[in-house]
VOKOL-665414 format. One record per residue: residue in one letter; x, y, z of N, C-alpha, C, O in turn. Coordinates in steps of 0.2 Angstrom, whole numbers, plus 5000, padded with zeros to 4 digits. Atoms other than C-alpha are relative to their C-alpha. Example, Ala and Ser with C-alpha at 12.3 -4.5 7.8 and 13.67 -1.06 7.14 Angstrom:
<gutis>
A500449945000506249785039500450065000500950055003;S499649944999506849955036499650055003499950115004;
</gutis>
This chain:
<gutis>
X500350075002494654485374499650004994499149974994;X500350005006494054535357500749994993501350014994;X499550015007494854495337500350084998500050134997;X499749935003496054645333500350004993500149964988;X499649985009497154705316500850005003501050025008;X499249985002498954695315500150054994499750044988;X499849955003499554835306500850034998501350015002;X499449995001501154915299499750105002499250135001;X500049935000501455105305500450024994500949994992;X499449975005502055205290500250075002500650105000;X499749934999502155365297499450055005498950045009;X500549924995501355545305499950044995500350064991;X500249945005500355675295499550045003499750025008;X500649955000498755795299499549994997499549974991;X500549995004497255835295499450055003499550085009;X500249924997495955975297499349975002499149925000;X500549994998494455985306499550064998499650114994;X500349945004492756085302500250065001500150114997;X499749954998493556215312500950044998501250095001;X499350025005495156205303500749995005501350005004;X499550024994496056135321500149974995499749954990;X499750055004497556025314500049925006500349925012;X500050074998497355835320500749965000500749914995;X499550045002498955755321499949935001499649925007;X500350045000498655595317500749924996501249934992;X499550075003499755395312499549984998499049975001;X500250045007499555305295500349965004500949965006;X499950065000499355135300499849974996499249974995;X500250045004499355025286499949915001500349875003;X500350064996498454855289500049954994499749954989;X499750025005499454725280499749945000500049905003;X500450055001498254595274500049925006500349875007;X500050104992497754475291499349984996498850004993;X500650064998496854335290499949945004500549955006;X500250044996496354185301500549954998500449924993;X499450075001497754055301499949925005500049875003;X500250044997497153955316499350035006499350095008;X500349994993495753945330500049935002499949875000;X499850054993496153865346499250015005499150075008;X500749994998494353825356500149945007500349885007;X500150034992494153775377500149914997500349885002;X500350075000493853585371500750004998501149975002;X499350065004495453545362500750045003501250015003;X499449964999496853685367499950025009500450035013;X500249984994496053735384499850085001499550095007;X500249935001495753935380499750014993499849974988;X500449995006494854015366500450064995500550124997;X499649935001495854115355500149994991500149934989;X499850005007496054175335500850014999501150045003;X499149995002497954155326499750054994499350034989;X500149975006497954295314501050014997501550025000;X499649995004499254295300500050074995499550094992;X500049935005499954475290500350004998500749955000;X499549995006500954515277500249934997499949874998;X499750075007501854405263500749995002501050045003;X499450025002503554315263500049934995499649904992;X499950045006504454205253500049935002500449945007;X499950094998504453995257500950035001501250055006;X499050014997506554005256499850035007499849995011;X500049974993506154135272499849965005499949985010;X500350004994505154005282500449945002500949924999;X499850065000505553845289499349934999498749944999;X500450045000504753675288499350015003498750015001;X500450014997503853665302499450094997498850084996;X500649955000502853865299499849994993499350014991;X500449995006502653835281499649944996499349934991;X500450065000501853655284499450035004498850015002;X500649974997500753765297499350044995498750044995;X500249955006500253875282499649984995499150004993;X500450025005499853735270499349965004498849945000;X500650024996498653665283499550054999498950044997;X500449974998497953805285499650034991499050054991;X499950005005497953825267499950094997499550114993;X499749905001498554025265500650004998500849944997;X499549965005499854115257500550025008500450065013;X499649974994501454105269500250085001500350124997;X500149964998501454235281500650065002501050035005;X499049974995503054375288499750005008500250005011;X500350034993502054335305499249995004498649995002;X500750014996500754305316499850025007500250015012;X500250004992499754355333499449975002499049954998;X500450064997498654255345499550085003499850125006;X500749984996496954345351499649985004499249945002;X500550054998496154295364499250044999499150104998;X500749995004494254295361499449965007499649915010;X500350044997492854235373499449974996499249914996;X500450055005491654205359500350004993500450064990;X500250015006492054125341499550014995499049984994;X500949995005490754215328500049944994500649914994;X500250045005490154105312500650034995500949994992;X499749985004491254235302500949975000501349964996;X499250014998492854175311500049954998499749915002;X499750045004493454065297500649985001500950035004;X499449975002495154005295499950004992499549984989;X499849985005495854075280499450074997499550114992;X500549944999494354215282500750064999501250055003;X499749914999495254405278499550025005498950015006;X500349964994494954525292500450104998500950134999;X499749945001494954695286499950055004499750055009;X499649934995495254885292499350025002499250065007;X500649994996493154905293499749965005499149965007;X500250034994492954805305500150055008499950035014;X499949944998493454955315499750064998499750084992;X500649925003492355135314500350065002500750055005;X499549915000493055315315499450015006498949985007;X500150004992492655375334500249965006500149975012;X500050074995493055195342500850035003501150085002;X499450004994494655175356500249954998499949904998;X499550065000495955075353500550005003500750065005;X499350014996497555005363500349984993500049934990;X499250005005499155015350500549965007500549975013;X499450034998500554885354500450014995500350014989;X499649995006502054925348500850015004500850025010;X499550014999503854915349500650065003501150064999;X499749935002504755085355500750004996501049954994;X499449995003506255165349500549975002500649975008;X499250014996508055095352500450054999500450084994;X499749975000509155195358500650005003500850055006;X499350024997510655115363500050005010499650005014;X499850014993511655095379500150105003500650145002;X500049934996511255275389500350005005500749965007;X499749994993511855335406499350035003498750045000;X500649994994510655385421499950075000499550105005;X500349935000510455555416499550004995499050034997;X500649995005509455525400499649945000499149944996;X500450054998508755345406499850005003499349975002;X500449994993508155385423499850075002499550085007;X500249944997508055565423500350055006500150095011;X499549974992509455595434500250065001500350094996;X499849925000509955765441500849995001501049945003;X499350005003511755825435500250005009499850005014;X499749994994513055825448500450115001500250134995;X499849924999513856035451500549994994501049954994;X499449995006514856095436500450035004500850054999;X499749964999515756185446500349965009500049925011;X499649994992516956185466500449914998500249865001;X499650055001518056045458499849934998500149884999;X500350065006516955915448500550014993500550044988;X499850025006518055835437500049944997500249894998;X499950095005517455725423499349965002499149924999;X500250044999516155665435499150045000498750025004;X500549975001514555795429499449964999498849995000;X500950025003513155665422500449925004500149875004;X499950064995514155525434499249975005498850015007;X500650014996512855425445500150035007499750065010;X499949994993513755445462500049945002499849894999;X500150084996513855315475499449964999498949994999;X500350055000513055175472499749935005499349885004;X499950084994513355045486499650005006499250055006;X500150004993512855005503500350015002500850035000;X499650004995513355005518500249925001499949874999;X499850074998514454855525499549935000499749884997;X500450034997512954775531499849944992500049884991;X500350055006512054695513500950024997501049974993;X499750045004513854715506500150024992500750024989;X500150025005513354735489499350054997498950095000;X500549955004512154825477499449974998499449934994;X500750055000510254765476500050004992500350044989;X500149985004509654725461499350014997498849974999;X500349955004508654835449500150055001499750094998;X499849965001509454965454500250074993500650074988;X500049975007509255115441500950034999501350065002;X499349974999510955145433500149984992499749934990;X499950005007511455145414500149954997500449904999;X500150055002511055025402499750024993499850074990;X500649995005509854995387499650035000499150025003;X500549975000508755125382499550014993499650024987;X500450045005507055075373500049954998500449915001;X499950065005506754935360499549955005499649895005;X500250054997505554855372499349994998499349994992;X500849995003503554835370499650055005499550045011;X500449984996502454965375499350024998499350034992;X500749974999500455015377499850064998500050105002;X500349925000499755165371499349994999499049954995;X500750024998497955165377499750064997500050114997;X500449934999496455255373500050044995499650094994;X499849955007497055325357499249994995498949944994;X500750025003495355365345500250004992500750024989;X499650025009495455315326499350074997498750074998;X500349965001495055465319499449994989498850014987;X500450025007494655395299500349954998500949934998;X500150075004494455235291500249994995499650004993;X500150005006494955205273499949944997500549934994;X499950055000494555055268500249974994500449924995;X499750025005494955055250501049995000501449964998;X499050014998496855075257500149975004500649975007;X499650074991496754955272500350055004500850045008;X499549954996497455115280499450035008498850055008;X500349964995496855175298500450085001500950094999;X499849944997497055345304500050015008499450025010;X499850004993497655365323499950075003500150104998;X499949964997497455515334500550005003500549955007;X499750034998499155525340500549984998500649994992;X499350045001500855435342499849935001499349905004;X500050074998501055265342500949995000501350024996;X499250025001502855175347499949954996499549914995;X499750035006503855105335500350054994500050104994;X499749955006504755175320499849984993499649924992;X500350005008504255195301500149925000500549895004;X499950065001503855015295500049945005499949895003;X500350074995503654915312499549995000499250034997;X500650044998502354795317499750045005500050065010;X500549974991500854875331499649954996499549924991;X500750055001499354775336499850055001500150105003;X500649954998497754865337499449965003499349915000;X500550054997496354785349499550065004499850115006;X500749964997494654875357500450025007500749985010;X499749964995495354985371499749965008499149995009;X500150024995495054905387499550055007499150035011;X500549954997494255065395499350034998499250034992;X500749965000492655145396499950064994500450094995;X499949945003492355285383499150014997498649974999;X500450005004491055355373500050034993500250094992;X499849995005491055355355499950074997499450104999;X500149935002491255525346500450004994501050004996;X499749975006491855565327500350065002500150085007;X499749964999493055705327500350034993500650084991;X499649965007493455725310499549974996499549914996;X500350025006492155705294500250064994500250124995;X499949995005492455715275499650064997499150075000;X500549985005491555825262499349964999498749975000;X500350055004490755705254499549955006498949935005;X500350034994490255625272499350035004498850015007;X500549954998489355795276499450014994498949994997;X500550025007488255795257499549945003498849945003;X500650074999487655605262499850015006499349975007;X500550004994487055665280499550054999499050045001;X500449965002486255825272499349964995498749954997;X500650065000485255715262499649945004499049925002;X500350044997484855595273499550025005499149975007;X500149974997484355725285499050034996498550044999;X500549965001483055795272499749944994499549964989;X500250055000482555625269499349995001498749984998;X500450024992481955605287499650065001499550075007;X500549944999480755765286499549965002499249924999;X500950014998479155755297499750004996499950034991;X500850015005477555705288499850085001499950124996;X500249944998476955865296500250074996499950124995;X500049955004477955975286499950014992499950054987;X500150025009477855895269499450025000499350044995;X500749995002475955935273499650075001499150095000;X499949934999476156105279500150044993499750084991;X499749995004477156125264499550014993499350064990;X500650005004475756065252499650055000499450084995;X500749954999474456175259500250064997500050084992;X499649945004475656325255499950014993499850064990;X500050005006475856265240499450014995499550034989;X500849975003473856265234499750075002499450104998;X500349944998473456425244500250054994499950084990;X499749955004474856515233499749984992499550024988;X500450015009474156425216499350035000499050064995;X500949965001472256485221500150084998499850124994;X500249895000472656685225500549994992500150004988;X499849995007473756665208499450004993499350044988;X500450035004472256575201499350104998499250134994;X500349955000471156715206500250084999499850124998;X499749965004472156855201500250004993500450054990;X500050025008472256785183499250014998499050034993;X500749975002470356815184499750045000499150054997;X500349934998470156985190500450034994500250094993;X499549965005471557035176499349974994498950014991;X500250045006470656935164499250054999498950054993;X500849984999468757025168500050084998500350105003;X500049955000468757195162499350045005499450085009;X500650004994466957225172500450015009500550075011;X499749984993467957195190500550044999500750085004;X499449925000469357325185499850045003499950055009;X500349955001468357445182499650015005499750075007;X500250014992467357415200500750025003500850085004;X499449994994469057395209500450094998500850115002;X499649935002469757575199499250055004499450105008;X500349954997468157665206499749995006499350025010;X500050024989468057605223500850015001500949975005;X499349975001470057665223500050064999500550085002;X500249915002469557845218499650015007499850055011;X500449974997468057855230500550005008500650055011;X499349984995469457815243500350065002500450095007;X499649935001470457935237499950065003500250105007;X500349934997469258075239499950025009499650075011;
</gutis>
């Protein structure tokens, strides 16, 4: 029940960790959303944002979505998804951009997305069915289903019955996945992870509906330098003044060693109190 990103997958790559574990990780690239409509309890009955992504061409739309468009007064869209939301903030403009920082590296997300098609299968690689015997006079009928029917009684074959068909091409959930880096100059997320869908589809991204706790897993160079400094910022008063005192103690014995060099009188003492030693 919060505003997410639509996004384009472009693909899968890695990336290293301080310990030089590899991260497999999906380029989702987040193809300019913005606010195309909000719908609020008083006029529509529920509360929810319409976000619009990507660019098309006017010939690609029809009247009715490219009259939506100019109302709305954006740049027609290749689509749109509905959010539901329980509060509208002041940011939630229409025609407001919604970009890829509004999401932080260690948060959880739920991916929708569209799986793979894979055509019309059989019951061995769609349901995971066990072969029939290669052998004692199977013929032709090794990755067959087997009986299917009933008895007299129903007649007939229930249905939903698993039995060969379409495999993939539907919508599914990948929960839970942590976004491991941000980029925002490239509108680009980085996924821990698979997402479905193939190069180039549409995924939503939306705040994960589970419990977690947040945790980075992957920081830059340049990430580690600006906590290093910030780190020696944040120094105790205590030892900045620790520090000081060190720092006059060692300027006095210097001081007072420049004066005993300088004194040929106190030499001359400290060389025969060094003999009398001796002896």
């Amino acid at each position: 029940m919060s505003l997410g990103l639509v996004g384009v997958k472009t693909g899968m790559t890695r990336v290293f960790d301080e310990s030089g574990t590899s991260i497999p990780v999906t380029v989702i690239n987040i193809d300019s959303n913005r606010i195309s409509q909000i719908k609020t309890n008083e006029r529509d009955g529920y509360s929810a944002v319409q976000v619009a992504y990507g660019s098309q061409k006017e010939s690609r739309l029809n009247k009715a979505l490219l009259g939506h468009y100019k109302k709305s007064n954006i740049k027609p869209a290749k689509g749109q998804h509905e959010f539901r939301v329980k509060v509208i903030d002041d940011d939630m403009t229409i025609g407001a951009d919604i970009n890829v920082d509004r999401f932080k590296a260690g948060e959880h997300v739920d991916i929708v997305g569209k799986s793979l098609g894979k055509g019309f299968q059989g019951g061995v690689k769609r349901h995971h069915f066990k072969m029939q015997d290669a052998t004692h006079g199977n013929s032709v009928s090794h990755r067959a289903l087997g009986s299917t029917g009933q008895c007299q009684d129903p007649g007939r074959v229930f249905k939903g019955k698993k039995m060969p068909g379409q495999l993939g091409n539907v919508q599914r959930t990948i929960q839970n996945l942590i976004i491991v880096k941000i980029m925002p100059e490239e509108n680009i997320m980085l996924v821990k992870g698979s997402v479905p869908g193939h190069k180039g589809s549409t995924v939503i991204i939306q705040p994960t509906q589970k419990k977690y706790t947040p945790k980075e897993i992957y920081q830059d160079k340049d990430t580690k330098e600006v906590l290093a400094k910030e780190s020696k910022k944040q120094e105790s008063p205590d030892d900045k003044v620790s520090e000081e005192i060190k720092a006059e103690a060692s300027s006095e014995e210097s001081k007072d060693q420049a004066v005993i060099e300088d004194n040929p009188v106190t030499q001359a003492q400290e060389e025969a109190t060094d003999k009398k030693v001796d002896k």
